[in-house]
C-alpha positions in Angstrom: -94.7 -85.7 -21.1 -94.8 -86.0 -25.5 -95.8 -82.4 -25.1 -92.4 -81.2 -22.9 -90.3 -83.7 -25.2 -91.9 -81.4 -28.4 -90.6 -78.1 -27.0 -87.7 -79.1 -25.9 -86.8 -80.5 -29.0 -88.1 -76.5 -30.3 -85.6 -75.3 -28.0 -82.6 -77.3 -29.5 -83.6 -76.1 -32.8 -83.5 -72.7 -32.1 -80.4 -72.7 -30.0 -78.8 -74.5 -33.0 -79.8 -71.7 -34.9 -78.8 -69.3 -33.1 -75.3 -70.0 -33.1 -75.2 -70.7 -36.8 -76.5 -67.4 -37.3 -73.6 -65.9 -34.3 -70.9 -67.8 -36.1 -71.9 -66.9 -40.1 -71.9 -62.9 -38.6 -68.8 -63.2 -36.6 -66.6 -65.1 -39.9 -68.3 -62.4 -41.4 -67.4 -59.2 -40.0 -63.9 -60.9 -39.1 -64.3 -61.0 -35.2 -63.6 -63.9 -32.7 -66.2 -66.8 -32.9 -67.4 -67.6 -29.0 -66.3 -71.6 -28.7 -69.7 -72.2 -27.1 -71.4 -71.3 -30.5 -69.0 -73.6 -32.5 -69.2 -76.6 -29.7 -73.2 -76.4 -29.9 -72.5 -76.8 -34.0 -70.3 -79.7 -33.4 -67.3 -78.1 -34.7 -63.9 -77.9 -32.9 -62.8 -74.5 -31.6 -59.1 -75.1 -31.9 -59.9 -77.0 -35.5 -62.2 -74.0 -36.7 -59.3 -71.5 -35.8 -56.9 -73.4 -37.9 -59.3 -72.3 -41.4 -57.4 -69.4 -43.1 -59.6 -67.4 -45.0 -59.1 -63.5 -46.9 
């Protein structure tokens, strides 16, 4: 049981990750961020879409 409880907490890192990574490339390259990436972060979609930035 300790040893499932370990990975899954793995997992969560990863997929956390993951969509920092997916988000940082999309503001990057100026194309739509995906609202499950920006939920799984904790941030607002409709919030995140209000940032202006050049």
């Amino acid at each position: 049981m300790r040893n499932r409880r370990f990975l899954n907490g793995v997992g969560q890192f990863f997929d956390v990750m993951g969509s920092a990574i997916a988000v940082s490339s999309a503001v990057r390259e100026r194309r739509p961020v995906r609202d499950a990436d920006l939920i799984n972060l904790g941030i607002d979609p409709q919030r995140f879409r209000e940032i202006k930035y050049r």
